[in-house]
VMD Tcl script that draws the C-alpha trace (Angstrom):
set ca {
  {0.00 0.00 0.00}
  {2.89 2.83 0.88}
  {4.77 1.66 -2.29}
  {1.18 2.26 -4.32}
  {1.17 5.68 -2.40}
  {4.38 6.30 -3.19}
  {3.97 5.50 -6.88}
  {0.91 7.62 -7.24}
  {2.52 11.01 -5.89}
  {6.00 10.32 -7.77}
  {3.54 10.28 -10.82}
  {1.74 13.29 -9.88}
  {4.86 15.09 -8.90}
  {5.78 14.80 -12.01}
  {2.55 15.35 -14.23}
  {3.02 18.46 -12.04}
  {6.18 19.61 -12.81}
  {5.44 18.67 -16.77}
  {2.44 21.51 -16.38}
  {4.83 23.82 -14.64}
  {7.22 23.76 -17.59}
  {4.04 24.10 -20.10}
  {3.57 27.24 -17.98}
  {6.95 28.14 -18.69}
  {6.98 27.84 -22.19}
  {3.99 30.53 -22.66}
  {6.35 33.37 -20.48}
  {3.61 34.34 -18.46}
  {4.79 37.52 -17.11}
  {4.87 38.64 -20.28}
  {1.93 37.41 -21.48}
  {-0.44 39.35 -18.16}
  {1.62 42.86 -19.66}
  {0.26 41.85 -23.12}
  {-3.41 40.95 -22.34}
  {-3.40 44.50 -19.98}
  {-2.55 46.47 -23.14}
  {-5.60 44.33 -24.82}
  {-7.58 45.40 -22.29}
  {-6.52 48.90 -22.58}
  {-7.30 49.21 -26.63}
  {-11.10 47.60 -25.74}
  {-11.50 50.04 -23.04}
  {-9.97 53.28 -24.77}
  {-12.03 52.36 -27.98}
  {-15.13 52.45 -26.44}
  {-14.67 54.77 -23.90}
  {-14.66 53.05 -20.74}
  {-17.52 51.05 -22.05}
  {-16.42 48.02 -24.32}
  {-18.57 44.97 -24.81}
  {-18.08 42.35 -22.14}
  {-18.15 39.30 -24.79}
  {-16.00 40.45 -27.42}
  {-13.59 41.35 -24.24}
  {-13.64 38.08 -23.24}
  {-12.69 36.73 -26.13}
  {-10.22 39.15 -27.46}
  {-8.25 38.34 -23.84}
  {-8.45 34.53 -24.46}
  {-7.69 34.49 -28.40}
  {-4.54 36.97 -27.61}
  {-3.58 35.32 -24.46}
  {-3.34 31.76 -26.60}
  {-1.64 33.32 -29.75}
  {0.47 35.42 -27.17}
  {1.25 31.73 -25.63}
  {1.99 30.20 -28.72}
  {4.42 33.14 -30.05}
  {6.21 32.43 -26.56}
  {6.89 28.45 -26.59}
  {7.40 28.73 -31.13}
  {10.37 31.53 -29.90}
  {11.68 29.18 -27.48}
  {11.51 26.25 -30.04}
  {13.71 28.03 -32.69}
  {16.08 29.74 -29.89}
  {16.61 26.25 -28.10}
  {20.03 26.02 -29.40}
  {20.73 29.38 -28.38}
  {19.02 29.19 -24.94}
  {21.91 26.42 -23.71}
  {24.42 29.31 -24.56}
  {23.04 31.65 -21.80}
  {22.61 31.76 -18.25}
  {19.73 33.70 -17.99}
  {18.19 31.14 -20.44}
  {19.44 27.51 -20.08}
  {16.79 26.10 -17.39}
  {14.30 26.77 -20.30}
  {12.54 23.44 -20.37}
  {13.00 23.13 -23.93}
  {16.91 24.53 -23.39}
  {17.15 21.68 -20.61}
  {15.37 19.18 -22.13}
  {12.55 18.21 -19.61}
  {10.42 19.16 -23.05}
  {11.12 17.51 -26.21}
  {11.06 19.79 -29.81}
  {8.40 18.33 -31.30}
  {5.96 18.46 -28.48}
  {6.92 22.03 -28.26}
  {5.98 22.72 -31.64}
  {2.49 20.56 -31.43}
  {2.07 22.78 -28.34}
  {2.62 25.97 -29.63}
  {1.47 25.38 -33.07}
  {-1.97 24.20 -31.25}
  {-2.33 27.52 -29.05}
  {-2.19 29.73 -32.13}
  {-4.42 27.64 -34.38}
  {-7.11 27.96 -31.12}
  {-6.32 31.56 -30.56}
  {-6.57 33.27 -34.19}
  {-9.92 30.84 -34.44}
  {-11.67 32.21 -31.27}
  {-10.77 35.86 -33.10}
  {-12.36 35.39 -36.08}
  {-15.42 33.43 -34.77}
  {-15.82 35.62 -31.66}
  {-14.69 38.99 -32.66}
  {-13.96 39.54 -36.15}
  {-11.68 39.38 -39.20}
  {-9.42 42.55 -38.37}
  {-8.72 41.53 -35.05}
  {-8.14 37.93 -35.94}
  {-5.82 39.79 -38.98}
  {-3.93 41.63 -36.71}
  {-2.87 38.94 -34.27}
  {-1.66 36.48 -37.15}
  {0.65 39.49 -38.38}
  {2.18 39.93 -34.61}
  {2.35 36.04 -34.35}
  {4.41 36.22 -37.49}
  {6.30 39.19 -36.67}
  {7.43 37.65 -33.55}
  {8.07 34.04 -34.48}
  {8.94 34.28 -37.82}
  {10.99 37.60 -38.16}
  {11.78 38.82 -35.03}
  {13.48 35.66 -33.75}
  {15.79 34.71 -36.30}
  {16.57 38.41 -37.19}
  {18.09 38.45 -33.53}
  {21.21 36.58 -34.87}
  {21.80 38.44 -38.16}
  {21.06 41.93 -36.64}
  {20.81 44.65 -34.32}
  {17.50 45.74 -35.87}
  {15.83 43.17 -34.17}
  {14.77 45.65 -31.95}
  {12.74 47.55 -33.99}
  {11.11 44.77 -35.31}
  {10.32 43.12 -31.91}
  {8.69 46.73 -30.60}
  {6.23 46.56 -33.26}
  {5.02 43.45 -32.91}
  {4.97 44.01 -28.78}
  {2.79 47.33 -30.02}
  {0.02 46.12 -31.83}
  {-1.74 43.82 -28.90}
  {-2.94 47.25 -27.95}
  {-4.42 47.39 -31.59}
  {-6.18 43.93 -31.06}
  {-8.15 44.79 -28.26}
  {-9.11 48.26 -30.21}
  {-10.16 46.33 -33.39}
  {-12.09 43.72 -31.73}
  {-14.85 46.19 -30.39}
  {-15.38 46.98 -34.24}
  {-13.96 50.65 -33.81}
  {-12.25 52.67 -36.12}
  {-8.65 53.55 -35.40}
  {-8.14 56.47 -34.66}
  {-5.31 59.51 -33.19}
  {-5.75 57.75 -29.43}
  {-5.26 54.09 -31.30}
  {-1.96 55.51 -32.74}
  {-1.00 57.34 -29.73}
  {-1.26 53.96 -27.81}
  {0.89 51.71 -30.10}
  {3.66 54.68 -30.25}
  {3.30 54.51 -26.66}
  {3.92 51.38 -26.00}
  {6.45 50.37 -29.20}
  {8.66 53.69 -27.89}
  {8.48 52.20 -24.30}
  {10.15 49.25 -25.52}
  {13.70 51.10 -25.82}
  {14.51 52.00 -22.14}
  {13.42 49.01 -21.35}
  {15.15 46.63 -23.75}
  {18.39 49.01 -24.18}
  {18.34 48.14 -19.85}
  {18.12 44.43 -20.76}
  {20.49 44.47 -23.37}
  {23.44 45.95 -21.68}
  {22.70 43.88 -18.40}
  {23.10 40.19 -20.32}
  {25.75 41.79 -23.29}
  {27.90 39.18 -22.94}
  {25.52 36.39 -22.84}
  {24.34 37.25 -26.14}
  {27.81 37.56 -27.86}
  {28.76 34.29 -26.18}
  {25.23 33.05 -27.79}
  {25.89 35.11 -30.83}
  {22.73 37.10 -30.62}
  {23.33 40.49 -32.60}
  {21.93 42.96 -29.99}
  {22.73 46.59 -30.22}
  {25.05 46.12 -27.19}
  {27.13 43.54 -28.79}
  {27.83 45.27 -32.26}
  {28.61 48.49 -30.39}
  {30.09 47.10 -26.92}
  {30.63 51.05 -26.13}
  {26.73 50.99 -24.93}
  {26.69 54.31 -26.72}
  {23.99 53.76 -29.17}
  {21.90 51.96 -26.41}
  {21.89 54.90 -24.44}
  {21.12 57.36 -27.34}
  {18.01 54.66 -27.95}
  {16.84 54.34 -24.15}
  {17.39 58.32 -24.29}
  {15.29 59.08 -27.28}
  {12.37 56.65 -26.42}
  {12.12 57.98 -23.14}
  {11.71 61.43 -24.13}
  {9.06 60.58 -27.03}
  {7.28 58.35 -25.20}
  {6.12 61.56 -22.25}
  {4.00 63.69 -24.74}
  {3.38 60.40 -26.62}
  {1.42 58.85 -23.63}
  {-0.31 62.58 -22.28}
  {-2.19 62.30 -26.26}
  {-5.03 59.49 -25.37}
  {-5.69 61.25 -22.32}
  {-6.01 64.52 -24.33}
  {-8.36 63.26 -26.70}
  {-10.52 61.99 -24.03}
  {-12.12 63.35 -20.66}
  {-9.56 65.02 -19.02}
  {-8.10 62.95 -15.90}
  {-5.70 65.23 -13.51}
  {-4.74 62.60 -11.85}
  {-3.31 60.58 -14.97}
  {-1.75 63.63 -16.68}
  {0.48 63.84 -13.12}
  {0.81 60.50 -12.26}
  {1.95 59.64 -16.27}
  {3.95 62.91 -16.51}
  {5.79 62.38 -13.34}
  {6.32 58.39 -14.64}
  {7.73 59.63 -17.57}
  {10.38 62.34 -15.90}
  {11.52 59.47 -13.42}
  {12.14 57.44 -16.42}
  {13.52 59.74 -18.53}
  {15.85 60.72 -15.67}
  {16.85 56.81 -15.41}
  {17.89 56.94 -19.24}
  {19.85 60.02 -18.97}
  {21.92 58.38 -15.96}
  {22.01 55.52 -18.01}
  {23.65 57.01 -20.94}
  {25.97 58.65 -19.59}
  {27.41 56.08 -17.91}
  {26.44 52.43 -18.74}
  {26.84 49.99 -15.81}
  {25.16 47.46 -13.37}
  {23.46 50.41 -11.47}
  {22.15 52.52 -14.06}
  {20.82 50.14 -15.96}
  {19.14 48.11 -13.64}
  {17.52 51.10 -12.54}
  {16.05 52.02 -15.83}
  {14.87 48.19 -16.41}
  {13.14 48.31 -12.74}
  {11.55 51.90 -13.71}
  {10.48 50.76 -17.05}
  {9.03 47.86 -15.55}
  {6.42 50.58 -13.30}
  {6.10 52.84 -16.00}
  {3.94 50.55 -18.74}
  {1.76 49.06 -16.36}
  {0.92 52.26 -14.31}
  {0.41 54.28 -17.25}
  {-1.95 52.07 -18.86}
  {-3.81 50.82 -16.27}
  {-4.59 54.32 -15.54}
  {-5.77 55.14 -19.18}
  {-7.92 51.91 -18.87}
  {-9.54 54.28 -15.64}
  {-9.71 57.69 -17.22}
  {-12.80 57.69 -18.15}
  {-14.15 56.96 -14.24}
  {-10.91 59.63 -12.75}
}
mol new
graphics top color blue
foreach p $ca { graphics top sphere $p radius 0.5 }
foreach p [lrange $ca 0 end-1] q [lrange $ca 1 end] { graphics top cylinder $p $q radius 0.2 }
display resetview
């Protein structure tokens, strides 16, 4: 009987830590940032006032294609992944997960996710999230060992979630729709320029093509950190001008944005473990803050 007891929890022990590593695969930190700015574009297109249903569904159908775009990058990078520290323990990199059950898996999610679009929201919406699963998977990711420009790419495809939510309402786009992908795509340079100086040398050692490792002066990072961080202050103070006027998020975002821009400024001017952890930790209040607030401006 204690050996059958024994059996039974080794087995779910590990049917458990098979999940966990599932969980792993879809990056789920990143994934709750991503449905938020979903959330946001429904909200902001409607003003304050979206349609529960085609919410709900443009959450699920991004959160899946989202998850899929997730485990496909860590399918192609797998190689890669064994290279670095801060990516080795990847299931996939470690091999509790084989390859092809990681492509099944993500290839599955996607399939699910643009389907629940275009059944329970509509053809734009379901549109737009094939192009970011695309952008992400099948440019973004292998552009990150040929070039720097990687980065450009990979901001527009983290930008147009945003657009998702706003075309699954059925709205038109319109000045706040633009002002929130610049918002968030210009975001993306503080906080990436932070990442890529912090892990420079893992990515020459894995031969990833960041900014930081073509120009190991950090010089051009910090001109890029600098420059999005100043855009990205009027850029994010344009939804909420176009809308009911909120106080309270023209000085919370405003003050967000100086505190950030003051991070990037350190930062370029002197690269190191300090500066730019402080502009990554910053960056990491900033996006949330700022659009969780726009999601409440119409009830400030």
């Amino acid at each position: 009987m204690n050996a059958f007891v024994g059996s039974v929890g080794r087995i779910g022990s590990v049917g458990v830590a098979r999940l966990a590593d599932y969980l792993e695969l879809t990056k789920p930190r990143i994934a709750v940032l991503v449905l938020i700015t979903v959330v946001v574009g429904a909200s902001s297109a409607r003003w304050g006032q979206p349609d529960p249903w085609s919410m709900l569904h443009a959450v699920l159908g991004t959160a899946l294609v989202a998850a899929s775009a997730s485990a496909m990058n860590q399918w192609w990078e797998r190689k890669t992944d064994r290279l670095m520290r801060r990516t080795f323990d990847r299931p996939l990199a470690a091999g509790r997960l084989a390859a092809r059950e990681v492509l099944v898996f993500g290839a599955t999610l996607a399939i699910v996710g643009i389907f629940d679009l275009l059944f329970f929201t509509n053809l734009l919406t379901a549109s737009l999230a094939v192009i970011t699963w695309a952008s992400y998977v099948l440019i973004y990711t292998p552009m990150k060992r040929r070039t720097h420009w990687n980065t450009l790419v990979g901001a527009i495809g983290g930008a147009l979630p945003v657009l998702i939510g706003w075309a699954s309402t059925g709205a038109s786009f319109d000045a706040r729709a633009v002002a929130l992908f610049l918002l968030i795509f210009l975001w993306q340079f503080p906080h990436f320029m932070a990442i890529a100086w912090l892990y420079r040398r893992q990515y020459a050692n894995a031969g990833i093509q960041m900014i930081t490792v073509t120009d190991p002066t950090g010089r051009r990072a910090g001109h890029q950190a600098l420059l999005g961080a100043i855009a990205v202050i009027p850029v994010s103070l344009v939804p909420a001008a176009l809308s009911p006027p909120s106080l309270v998020y023209l000085l919370v975002a405003t003050a967000l944005g100086v505190i950030q821009l003051g991070c990037a400024i350190r930062f370029t001017i002197r690269q190191d473990e300090l500066t730019s952890r402080r502009l990554l930790h910053i960056s990491l209040v900033y996006l949330p803050a700022v659009l969780i607030l726009l999601a409440w401006v119409p009830f400030l």
